[in-house]
matplotlib code that plots the C-alpha trace (Angstrom):
import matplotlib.pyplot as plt

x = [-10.3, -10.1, -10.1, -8.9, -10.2, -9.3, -12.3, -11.1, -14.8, -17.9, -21.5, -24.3, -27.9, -31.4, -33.9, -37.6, -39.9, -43.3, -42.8, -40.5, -38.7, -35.9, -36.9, -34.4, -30.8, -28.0, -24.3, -21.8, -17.8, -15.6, -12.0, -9.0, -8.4, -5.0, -2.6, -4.6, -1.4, -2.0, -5.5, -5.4, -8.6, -8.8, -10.7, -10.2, -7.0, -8.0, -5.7, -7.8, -5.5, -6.3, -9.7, -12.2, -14.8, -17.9, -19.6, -23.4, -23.5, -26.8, -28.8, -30.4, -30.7, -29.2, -31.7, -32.1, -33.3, -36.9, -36.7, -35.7, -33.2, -29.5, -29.0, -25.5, -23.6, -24.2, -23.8, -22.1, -19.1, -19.6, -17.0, -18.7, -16.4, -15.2, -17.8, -15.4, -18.3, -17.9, -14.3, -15.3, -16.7, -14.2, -14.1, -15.3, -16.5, -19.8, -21.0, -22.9, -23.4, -25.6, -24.5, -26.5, -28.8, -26.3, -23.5, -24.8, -25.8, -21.9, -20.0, -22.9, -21.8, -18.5, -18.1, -20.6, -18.3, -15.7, -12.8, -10.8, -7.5, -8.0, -10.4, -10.0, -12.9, -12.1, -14.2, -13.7, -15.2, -15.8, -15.9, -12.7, -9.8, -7.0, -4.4, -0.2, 0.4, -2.3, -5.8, -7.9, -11.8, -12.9, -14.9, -16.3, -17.7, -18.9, -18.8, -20.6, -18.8, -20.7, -19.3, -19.4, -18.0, -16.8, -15.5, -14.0, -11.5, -11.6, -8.1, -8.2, -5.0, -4.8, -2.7, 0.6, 0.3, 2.5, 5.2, 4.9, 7.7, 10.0, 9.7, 12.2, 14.6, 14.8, 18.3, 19.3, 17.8, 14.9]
y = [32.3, 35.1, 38.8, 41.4, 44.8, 47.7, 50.0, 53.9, 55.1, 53.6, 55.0, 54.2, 55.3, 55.3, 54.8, 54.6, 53.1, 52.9, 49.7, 48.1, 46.8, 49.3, 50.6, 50.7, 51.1, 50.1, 50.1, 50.7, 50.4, 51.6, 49.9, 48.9, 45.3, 43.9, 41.0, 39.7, 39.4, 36.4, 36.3, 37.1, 38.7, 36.6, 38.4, 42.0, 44.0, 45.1, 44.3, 43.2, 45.3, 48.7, 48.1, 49.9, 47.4, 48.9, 46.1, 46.3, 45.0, 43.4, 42.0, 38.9, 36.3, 36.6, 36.9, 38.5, 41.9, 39.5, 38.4, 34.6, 33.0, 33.8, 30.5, 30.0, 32.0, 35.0, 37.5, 38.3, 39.7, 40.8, 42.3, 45.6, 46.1, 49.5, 51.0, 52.0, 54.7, 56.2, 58.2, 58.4, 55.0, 52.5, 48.7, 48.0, 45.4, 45.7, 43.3, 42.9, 40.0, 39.7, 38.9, 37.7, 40.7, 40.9, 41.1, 43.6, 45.6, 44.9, 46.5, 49.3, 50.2, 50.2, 52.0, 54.4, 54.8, 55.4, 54.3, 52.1, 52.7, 50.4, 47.8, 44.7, 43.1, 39.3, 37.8, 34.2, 34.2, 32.0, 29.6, 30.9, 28.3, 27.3, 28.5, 27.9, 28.8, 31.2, 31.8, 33.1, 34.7, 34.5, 37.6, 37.5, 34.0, 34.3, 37.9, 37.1, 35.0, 34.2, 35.3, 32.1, 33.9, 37.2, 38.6, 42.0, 43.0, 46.4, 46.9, 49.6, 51.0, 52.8, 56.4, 56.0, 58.1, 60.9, 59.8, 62.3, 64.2, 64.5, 67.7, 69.9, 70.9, 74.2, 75.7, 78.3, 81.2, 79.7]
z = [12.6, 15.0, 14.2, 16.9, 16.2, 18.6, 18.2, 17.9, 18.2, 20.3, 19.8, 22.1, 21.1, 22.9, 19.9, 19.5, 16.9, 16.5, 15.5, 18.3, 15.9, 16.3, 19.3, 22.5, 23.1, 20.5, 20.3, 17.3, 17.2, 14.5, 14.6, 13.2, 12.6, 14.0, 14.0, 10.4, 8.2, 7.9, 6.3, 2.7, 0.7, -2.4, -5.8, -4.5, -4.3, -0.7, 2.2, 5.8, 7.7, 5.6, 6.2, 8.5, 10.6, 11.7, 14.4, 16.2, 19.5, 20.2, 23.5, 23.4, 20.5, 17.0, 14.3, 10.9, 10.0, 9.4, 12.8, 11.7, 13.3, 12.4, 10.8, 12.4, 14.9, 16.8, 14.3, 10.8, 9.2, 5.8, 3.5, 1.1, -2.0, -2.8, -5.5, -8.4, -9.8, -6.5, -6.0, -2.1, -1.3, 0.5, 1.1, 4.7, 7.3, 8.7, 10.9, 14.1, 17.0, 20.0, 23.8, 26.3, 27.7, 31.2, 29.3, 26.9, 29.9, 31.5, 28.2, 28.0, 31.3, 30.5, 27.3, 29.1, 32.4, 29.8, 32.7, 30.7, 29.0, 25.7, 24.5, 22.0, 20.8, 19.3, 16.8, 15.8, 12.1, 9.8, 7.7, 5.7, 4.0, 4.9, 2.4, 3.0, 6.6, 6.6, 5.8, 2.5, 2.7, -1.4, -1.1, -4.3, -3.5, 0.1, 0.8, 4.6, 7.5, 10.8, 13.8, 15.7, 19.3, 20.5, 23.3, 24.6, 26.6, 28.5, 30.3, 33.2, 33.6, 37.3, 37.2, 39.1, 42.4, 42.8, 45.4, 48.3, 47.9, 51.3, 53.6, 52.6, 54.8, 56.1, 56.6, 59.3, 56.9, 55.9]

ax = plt.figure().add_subplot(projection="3d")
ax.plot(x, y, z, "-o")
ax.set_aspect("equal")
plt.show()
């Protein structure tokens, strides 16, 4: 199943750790997920589309927070239940995936240059079940999906020239 999100907010960090672990450059989006009507949240009385996703954009190959191999995909997509002891917590996505290091380095660049006039970001997610003429994510019985592809789309929109405006035409007085 794919999920279009159009990120509203991109953070780019330079980190270091004594460890390495952590250490380097890392990328965050928060965004609005679109076109998902037809995905329905089963077990929860969230809808997908009300929902905030916050994504990581990784370089290199997809593994755990261990360092073993993610053992499917290129990242996750995990649903976190609103806390009802908590009047300010809210459901949300968090997720992450990795790219390949040049392409990592390509949509650094580009959020960085900050030149473009919108961005989508489409995650093909899964496994979820087929339910009707749509699709259902049981989020109470598999609350992670793997993100099995993603892509992003920055559209650069060039500003319309100003037509040059004819000379005017100067009368006997002027």
């Amino acid at each position: 199943m794919f999920i279009n999100l159009e990120p509203y907010e991109w953070r780019q960090s330079l980190r270091g750790d004594e460890t390495k672990k952590y250490a380097g450059r890392g990328m965050q989006l928060s965004a609005r997920m679109t076109d998902v009507r037809d995905i329905e949240l089963l077990n929860t009385d969230e809808k997908l589309g009300d929902i905030i996703a916050h994504i990581g954009i990784h370089s290199g190959e997809p593994t755990m927070g261990d360092g073993k191999p993610l053992e499917a995909g290129i990242g996750l997509f995990v649903f976190n239940e609103r806390r009802p002891s908590d009047e300010y917590s809210e459901a949300m996505i968090i997720g992450w995936f990795c790219l390949a290091p040049e392409d990592y380095d390509e949509v650094w660049r580009q959020v960085a240059d900050d030149n473009y006039t919108s961005c989508t970001v489409t995650l093909e997610v899964g496994p979820m079940q087929h339910k009707g003429a749509g699709w259902a994510w049981d989020v109470k019985r598999e609350s992670k999906l793997y993100v099995d592809n993603g892509q992003l789309y920055f559209i650069h929109s060039r500003a319309k020239k100003e037509e040059p405006q004819p000379a005017r035409k100067r009368g006997l007085f002027g």
